[in-house]
C-alpha positions in Angstrom: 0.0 0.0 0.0 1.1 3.6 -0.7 0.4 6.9 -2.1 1.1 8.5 -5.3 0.4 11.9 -6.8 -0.2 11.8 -10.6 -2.3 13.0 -13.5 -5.7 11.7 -13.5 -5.4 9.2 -16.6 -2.2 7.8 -14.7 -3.8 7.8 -11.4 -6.8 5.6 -13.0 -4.4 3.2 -14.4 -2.8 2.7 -11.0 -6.6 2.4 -9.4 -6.9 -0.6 -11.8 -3.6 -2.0 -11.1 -4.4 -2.1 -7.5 -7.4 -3.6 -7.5 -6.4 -6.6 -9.9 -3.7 -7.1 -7.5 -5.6 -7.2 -4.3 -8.8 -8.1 -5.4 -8.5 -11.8 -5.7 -5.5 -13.2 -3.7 -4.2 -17.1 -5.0 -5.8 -19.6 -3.6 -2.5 -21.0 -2.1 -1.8 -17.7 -0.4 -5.3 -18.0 1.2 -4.7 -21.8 2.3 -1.4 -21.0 3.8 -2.6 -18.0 5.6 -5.5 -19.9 7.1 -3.5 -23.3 8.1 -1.4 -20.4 9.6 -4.6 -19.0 11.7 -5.4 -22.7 12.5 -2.6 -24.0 14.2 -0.3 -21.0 15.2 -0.7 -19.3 18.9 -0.8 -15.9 16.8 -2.8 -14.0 19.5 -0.2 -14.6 22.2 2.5 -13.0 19.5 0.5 -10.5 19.1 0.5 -9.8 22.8 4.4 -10.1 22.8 4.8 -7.8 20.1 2.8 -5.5 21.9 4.8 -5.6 24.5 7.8 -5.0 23.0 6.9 -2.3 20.8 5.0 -0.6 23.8 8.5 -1.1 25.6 10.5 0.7 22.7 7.7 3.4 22.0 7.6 4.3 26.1 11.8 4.5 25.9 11.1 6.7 23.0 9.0 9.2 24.5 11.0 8.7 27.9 14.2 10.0 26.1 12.5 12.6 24.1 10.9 14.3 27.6 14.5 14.1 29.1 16.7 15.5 26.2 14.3 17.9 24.0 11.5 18.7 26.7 11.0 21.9 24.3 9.3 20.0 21.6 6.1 18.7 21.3 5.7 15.0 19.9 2.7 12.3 19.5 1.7 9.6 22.1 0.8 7.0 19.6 -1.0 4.3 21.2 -0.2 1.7 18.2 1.8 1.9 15.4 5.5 2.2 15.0 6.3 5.9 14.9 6.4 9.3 17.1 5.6 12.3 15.3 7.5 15.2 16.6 7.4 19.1 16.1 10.0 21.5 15.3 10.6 24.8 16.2 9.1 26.9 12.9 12.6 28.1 12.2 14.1 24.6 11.5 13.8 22.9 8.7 13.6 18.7 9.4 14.8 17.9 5.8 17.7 20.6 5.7 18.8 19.1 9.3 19.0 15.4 7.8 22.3 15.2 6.9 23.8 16.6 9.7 21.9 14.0 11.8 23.0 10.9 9.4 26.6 11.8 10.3 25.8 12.4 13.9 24.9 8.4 13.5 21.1 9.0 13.8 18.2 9.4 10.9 14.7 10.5 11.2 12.4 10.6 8.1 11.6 14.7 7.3 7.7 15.2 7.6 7.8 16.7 3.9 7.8 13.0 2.9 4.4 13.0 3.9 3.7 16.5 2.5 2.3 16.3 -1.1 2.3 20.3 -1.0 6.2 20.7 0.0 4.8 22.4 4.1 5.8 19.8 6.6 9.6 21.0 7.2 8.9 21.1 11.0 7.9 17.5 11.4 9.8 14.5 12.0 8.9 10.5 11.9 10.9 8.4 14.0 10.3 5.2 13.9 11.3 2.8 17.5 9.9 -0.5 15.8 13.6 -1.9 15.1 16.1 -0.2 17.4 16.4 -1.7 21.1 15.5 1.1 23.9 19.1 1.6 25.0 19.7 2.5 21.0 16.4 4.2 21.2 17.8 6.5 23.9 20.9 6.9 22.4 19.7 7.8 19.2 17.2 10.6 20.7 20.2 12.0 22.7 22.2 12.4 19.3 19.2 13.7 18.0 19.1 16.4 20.6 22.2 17.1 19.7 21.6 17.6 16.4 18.7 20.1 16.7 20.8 22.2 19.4 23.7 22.4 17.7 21.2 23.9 14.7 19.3 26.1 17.0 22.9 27.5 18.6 23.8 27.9 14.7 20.7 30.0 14.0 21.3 32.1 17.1 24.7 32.5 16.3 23.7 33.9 13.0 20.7 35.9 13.2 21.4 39.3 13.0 23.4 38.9 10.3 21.9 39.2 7.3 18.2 39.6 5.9 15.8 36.1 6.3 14.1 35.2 3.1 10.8 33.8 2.9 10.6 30.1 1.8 6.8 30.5 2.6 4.7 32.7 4.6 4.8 30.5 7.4 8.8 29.7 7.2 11.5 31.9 7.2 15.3 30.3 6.4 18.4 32.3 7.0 20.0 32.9 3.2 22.9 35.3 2.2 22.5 39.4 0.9 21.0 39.7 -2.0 24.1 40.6 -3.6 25.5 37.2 -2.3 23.2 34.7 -3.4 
């Protein structure tokens, strides 16, 4: 399942494709899943996936109150991800690559953005990563966004802003610079 955003005659083709592929699963894949249903103990795995994932989520949120109490971030209460908000003067998808070689990644919320507005949001996911990498990855994190925050403090003052959008300003170089 996914998303895409094309033309209408495009996005009609990809309606059909879809529905050929999910309207009539194989018989085989339906025997399998239900000898599966039959014999398996699936609700207790269930139960123990739940428990770990609440453990990882709960680490999660634990280390995000302790090192970046300023922002605000989702409680999800399934799932795999915790939404969190930016300040408006940081931009999630510009701050990427400093955080990849702080040894932590986040996906920016404009991957979720068809209209290009979701620079202060970003996913991160605790679905894989143990809690004790879970906290360590949120401290790097915290990190990350102070060291941007001192950067933009540092700076301001020192040249115009530029409007990306009326909601977002960016610090950018004179006029006669850029």
């Amino acid at each position: 399942m996914g998303w895409a955003l094309a033309p209408h005659a495009i996005r009609e083709k990809l309606v059909l494709a879809a529905e050929s592929a999910i309207l009539s699963p194989s018989s085989f894949s339906q025997l399998v899943v239900n000898e599966y249903l039959d014999t398996a103990d699936w609700r207790a795995q269930i139960a123990t996936f739940r428990d770990v994932y609440r453990e990882r989520r709960d680490a999660m949120l634990s280390a995000l109150t302790e090192h970046l109490p300023e922002l605000s971030w989702t409680h999800p209460d399934g799932g795999f991800y915790v939404w969190v908000t930016l300040p408006p003067e940081l931009d999630s998808k510009q701050m990427l690559p400093r955080a990849v070689t702080e040894l932590v990644a986040y996906t920016p919320g404009t991957a979720f953005f068809a209209d290009g507005t979701g620079t202060d949001y970003m996913r991160l996911s605790f679905c894989h990563p143990t809690p004790a990498n879970i906290r360590v990855g949120i401290r790097r994190l915290a990190n990350v966004v102070g060291g941007e925050l001192d950067l933009l403090s540092t700076f301001s003052g020192t040249g115009p802003l530029r409007s990306v959008r009326a909601d977002r300003h960016v610090l950018s170089p004179p006029s006669d610079l850029a």
